[in-house]
C-alpha positions in Angstrom: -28.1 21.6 -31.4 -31.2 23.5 -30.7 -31.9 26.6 -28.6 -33.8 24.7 -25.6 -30.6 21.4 -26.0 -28.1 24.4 -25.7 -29.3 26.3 -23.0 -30.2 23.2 -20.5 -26.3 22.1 -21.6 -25.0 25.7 -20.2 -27.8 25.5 -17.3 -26.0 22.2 -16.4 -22.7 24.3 -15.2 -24.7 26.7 -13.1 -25.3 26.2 -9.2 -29.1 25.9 -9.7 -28.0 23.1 -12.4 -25.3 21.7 -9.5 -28.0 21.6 -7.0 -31.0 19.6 -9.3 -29.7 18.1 -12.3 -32.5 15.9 -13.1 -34.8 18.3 -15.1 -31.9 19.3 -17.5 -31.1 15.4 -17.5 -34.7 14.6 -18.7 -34.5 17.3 -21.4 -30.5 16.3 -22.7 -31.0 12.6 -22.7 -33.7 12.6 -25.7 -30.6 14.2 -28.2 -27.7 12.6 -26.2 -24.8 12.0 -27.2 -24.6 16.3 -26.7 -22.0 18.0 -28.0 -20.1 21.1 -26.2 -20.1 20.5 -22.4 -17.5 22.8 -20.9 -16.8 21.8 -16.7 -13.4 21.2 -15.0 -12.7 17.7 -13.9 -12.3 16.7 -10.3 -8.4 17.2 -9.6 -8.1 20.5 -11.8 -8.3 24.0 -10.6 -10.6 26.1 -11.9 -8.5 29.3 -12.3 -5.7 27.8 -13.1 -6.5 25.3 -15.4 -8.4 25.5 -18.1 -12.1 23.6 -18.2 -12.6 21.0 -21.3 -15.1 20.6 -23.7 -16.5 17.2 -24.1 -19.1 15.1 -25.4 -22.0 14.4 -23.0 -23.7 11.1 -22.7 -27.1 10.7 -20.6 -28.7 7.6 -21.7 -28.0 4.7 -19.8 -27.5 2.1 -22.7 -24.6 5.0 -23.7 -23.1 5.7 -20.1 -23.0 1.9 -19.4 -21.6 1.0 -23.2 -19.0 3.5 -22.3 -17.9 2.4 -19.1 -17.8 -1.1 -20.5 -15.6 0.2 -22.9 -12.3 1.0 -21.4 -10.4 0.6 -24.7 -12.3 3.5 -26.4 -13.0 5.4 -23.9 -9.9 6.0 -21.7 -9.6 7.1 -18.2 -6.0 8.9 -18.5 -6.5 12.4 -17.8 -3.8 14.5 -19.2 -4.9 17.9 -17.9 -4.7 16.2 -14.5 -1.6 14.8 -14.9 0.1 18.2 -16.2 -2.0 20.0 -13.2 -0.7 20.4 -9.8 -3.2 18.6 -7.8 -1.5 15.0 -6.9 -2.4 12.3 -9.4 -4.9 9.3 -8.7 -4.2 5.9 -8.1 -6.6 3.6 -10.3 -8.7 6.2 -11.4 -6.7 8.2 -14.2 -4.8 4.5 -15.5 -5.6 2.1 -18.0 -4.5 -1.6 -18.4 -2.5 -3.0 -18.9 -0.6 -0.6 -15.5 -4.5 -0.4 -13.9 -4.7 -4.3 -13.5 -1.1 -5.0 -12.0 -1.9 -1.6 -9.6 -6.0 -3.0 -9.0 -4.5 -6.6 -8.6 -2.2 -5.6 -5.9 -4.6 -2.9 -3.8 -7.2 -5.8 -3.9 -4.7 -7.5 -2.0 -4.6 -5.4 0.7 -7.9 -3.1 0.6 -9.4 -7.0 1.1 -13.6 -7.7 1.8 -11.8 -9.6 4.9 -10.3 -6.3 5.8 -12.9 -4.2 5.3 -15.2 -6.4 7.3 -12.9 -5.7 10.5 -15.0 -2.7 10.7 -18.3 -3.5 11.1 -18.5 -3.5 15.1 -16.4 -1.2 15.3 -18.6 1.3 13.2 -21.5 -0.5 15.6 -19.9 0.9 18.5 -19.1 4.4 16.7 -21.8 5.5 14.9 -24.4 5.7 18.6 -21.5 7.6 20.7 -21.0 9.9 17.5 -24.9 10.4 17.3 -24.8 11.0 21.0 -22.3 13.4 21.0 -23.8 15.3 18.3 -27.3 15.2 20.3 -25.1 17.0 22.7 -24.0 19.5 21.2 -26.9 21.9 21.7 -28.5 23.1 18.3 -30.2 26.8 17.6 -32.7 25.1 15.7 -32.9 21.8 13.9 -29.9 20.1 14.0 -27.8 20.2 10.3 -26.9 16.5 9.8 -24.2 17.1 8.0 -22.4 18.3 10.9 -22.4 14.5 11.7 -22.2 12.8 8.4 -18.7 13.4 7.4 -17.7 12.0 10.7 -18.2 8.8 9.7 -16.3 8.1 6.9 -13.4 10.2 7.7 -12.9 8.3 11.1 -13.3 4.9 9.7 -10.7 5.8 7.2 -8.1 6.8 9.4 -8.5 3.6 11.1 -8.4 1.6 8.1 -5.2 3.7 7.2 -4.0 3.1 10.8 -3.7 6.6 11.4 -4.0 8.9 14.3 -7.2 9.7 15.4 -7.0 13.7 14.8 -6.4 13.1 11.2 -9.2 12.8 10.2 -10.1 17.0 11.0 -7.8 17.5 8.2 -9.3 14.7 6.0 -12.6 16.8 5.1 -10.9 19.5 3.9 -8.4 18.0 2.0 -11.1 16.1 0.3 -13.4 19.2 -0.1 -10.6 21.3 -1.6 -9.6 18.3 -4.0 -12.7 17.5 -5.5 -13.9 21.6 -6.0 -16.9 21.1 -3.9 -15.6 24.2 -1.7 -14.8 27.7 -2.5 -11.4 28.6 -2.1 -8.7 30.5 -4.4 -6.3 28.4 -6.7 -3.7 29.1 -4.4 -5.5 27.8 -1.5 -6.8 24.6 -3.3 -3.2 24.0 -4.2 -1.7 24.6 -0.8 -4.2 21.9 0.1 -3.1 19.5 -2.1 0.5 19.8 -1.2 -0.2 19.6 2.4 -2.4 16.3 2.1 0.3 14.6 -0.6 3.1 15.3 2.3 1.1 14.6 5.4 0.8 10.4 3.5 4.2 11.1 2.2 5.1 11.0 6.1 2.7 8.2 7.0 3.6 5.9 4.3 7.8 6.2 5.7 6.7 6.1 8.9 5.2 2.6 8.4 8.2 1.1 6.0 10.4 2.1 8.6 8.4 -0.5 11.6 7.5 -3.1 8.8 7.4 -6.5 9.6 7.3 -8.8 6.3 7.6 -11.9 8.2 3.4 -11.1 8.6 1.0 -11.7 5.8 -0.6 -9.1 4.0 -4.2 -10.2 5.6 -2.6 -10.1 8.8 -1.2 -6.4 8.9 -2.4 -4.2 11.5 -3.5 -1.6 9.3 -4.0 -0.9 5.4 -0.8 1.0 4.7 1.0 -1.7 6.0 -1.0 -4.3 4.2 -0.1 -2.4 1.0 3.4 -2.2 1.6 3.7 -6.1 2.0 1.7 -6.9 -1.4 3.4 -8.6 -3.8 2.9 -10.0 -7.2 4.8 -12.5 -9.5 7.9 -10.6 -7.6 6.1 -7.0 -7.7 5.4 -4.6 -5.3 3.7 -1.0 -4.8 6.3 1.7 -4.8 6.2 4.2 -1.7 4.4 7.1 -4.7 1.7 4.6 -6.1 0.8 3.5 -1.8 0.7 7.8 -1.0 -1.3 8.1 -4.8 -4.0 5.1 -3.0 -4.3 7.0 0.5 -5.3 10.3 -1.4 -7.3 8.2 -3.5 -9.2 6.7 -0.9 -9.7 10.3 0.6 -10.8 12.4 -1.6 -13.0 9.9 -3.5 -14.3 7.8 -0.8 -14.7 10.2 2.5 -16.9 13.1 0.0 -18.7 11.0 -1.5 -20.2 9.0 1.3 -21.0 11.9 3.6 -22.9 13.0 0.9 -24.5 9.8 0.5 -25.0 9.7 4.3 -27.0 12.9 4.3 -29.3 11.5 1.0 -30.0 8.4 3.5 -31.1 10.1 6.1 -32.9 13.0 4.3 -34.9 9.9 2.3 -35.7 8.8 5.6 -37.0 12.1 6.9 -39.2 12.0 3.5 -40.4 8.9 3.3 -41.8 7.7 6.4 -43.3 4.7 5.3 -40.2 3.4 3.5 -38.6 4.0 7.0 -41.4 2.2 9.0 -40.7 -0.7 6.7 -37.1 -0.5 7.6 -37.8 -0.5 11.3 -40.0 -3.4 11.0 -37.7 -5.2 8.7 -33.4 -4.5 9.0 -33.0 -7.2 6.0 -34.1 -4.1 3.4 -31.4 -1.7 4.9 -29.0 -2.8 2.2 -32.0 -2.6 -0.9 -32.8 1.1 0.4 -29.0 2.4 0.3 -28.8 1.1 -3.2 -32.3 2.8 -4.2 -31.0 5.9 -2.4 -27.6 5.5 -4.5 -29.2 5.3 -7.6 -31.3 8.3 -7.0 -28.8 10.8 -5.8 -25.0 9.2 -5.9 -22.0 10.5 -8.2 -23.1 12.4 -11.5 -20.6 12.7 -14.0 -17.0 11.4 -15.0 -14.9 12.4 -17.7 -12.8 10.0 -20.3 -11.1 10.4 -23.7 -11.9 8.6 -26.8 -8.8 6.4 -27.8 -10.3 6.5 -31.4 -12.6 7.6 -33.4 -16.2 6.2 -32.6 -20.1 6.4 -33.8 -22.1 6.4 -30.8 -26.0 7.1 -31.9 -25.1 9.0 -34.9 -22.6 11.1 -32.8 -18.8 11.2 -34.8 -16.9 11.3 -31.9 -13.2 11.4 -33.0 -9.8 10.2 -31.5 -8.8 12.6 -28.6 -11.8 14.4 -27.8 -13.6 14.5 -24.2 -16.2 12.2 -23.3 -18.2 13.0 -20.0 -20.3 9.9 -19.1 -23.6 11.1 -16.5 -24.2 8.2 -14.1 -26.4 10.7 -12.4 -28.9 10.8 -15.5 -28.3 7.3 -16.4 -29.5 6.3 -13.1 -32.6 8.5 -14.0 -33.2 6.8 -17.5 -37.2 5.9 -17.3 -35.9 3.4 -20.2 -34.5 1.4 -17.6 -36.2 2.4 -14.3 -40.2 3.0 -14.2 -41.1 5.9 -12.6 -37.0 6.9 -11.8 -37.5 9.7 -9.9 -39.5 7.4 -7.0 -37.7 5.8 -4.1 -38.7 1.9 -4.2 -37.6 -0.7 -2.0 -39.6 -3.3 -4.5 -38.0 -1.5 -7.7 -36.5 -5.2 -9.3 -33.6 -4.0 -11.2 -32.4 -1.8 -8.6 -28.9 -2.5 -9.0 -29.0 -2.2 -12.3 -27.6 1.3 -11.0 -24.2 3.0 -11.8 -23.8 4.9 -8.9 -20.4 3.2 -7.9 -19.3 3.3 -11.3 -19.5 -0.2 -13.9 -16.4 -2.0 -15.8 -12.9 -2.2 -14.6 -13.1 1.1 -12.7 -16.1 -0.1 -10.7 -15.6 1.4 -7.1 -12.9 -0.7 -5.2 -14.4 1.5 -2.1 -17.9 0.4 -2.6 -17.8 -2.4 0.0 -17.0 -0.1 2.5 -19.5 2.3 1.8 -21.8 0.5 2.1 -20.5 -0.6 5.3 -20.5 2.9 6.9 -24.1 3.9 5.4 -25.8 1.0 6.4 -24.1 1.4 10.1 -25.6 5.1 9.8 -28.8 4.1 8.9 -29.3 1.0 11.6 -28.4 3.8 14.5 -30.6 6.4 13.6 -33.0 3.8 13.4 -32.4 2.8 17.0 -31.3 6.2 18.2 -34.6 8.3 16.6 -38.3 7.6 17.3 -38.9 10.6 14.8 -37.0 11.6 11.7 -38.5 14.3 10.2 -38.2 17.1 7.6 -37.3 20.7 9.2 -39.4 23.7 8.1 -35.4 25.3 7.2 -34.5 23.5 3.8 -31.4 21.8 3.4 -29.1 23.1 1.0 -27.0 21.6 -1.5 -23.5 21.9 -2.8 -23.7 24.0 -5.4 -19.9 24.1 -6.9 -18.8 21.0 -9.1 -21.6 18.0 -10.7 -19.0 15.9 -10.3 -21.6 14.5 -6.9 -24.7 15.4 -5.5 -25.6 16.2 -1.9 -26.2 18.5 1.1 -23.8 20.8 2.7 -26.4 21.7 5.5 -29.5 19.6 6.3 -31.7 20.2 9.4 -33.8 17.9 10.2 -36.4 16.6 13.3 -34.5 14.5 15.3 -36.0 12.9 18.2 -35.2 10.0 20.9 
């Protein structure tokens, strides 16, 4: 490894590396596979567990090979399983256990259901806007203060929750997936608190259910998983609280920060945003441009055996991290990556919600919640515009990418 491979590998870890990745990513993915990455992976505490040391892929051909590749590359996590944060559902399992669980979830967590939504997240989205215009702002108003309203909300009503929950849903997912500072002690608090407040939820609902309805015809999602079935199996009480964290943690961070990108691409790009005024049909084609260039960067696996990847010996056991984030930036696969365009013709050739048998079961309805965002600014704004204050970015785990404060010219 030389000096200048080494150093943009440590820079990586850094919070100026956190905030822009895609400079180191152009300098890592000429010698990739990179050996030596040291980072904690979502679910562990840093201070109480110890980081790994992987191998790093950034080339799309080897990200996407890899995630093909669930055999090789295995998404059991043993840190996290020996680790006190609550274990995933989906995420950390393999088949043949991930395709009974995945089976069943689709079930419930159904396109059918998730479209129930979509005029209810109409409605939502304007009053939400509206009440943040209300507010009063010293300044430009930080749109972040309204992004992780959405996806919180809409999953407490998927979850058929009450409505308050979802105060305690951002923090729960912030404390989860390390994008917040807070003490090992206060991270695991957290963790505890969330696994008992579903632990409550998910009794609650067994003790009213109903299986004389069918699965597509329960009120809400818990309920719709706790009347799944198949060939005679069912979820147990553990793997339905294991989905609601799940669902949490991985879907309510990850789209506020993918709200804010939108939004911030529209403020930058005013003549993609004219041409998404003039023409709704491309609202879909921009999130998955915007996805590409700034969704999830890095997950983690572990080599089931010993494999050659580019001249790389990568041996039985050993950490792979696999960087959709620079894969997604591979000018091998997308001219001029770094460019939002709405004309780009492989655009979702992108692997921002993952590829393979862990593709993103949420995916559907984040796009759902995003594209609602974007359609009500749309209406709601005759000006989106960058503030003179810049935004900032999170600046504590690579794991995604986004802002945790982002002013911006709003104006009706």
């Amino acid at each position: 490894m030389t000096s200048t491979t080494a150093s943009a590998l440590h820079l990586l870890t850094t919070p100026e590396g956190i905030a822009n990745p895609y400079p180191l990513f152009e300098q890592l993915r000429d010698c990739s596979p990179v050996a030596g990455y040291q980072d904690w992976p979502p679910r562990t505490v840093p201070g109480a567990d110890e980081p790994v040391t992987a191998w790093a892929l950034f080339r799309h051909d080897q990200v996407l090979a890899a995630a093909r590749d669930g055999e090789t590359f295995s998404s059991r996590d043993p840190i996290q399983e020996a680790s006190s944060a609550p274990s995933l559902m989906l995420v950390n399992t393999d088949p043949p256990a991930h395709t009974g669980e995945r089976k069943l979830v689709s079930q419930a967590f159904s396109p059918r259901r998730i479209r129930r939504l979509e005029n209810w997240l109409g409605e939502l989205v304007p009053v939400l806007l509206a009440d943040f215009d209300a507010r009063g702002h010293d300044g430009d108003p930080d749109v972040m203060e309204f992004a992780d309203e959405v996806p919180t909300r809409a999953m407490v009503r998927l979850l058929g929750l009450p409505d308050g929950d979802h105060v305690r849903f951002k923090n729960w997912a912030n404390a989860f997936m390390l994008s917040s500072t807070m003490t090992p002690e206060e991270r695991m608090a957290s963790n505890m608190e969330m696994v008992q407040a579903f632990t409550e939820r998910v009794i609650e609902h067994s003790a009213h259910l109903d299986d004389s309805q069918d699965v597509e015809d329960a009120e809400d999602l818990i309920s719709a998983l706790l009347r799944a079935e198949l060939d005679g199996e069912r979820l147990t009480p553990e793997q339905i609280v294991r989905l609601c964290v799940t669902l949490v943690v991985a879907g309510s961070e990850t789209t506020t920060y993918l709200i804010g990108s939108v939004v911030h691409a529209m403020a930058c790009e005013p003549a993609v945003t004219a041409r998404l005024r003039a023409d709704r049909s491309l609202v879909s084609t921009f999130i998955e441009e915007v996805a590409r260039l700034t969704g999830p960067q890095r997950l983690f696996r572990i080599a089931t055996r010993d494999v050659e990847i580019d001249g790389a010996q990568i041996k039985k056991g050993e950490w792979v991290a696999l960087f959709f984030g620079s894969a997604n930036h591979d000018p091998a696969v997308f001219e001029d990556p770094e460019r939002l365009d709405l004309d780009r013709p492989n655009i979702r050739q992108h692997l921002a919600f993952g590829h393979g048998l862990h593709f993103c079961l949420g995916a559907p309805l984040a796009r759902l919640e995003v594209g609602s965002v974007v359609n009500a600014v749309l209406d709601c704004y005759s000006v989106i515009g960058l503030s003179e204050e810049p935004g900032v970015r999170q600046t504590a785990s690579l794991l995604t990418h986004g802002f945790v404060r982002l002013p911006l010219q709003l104006t009706r």
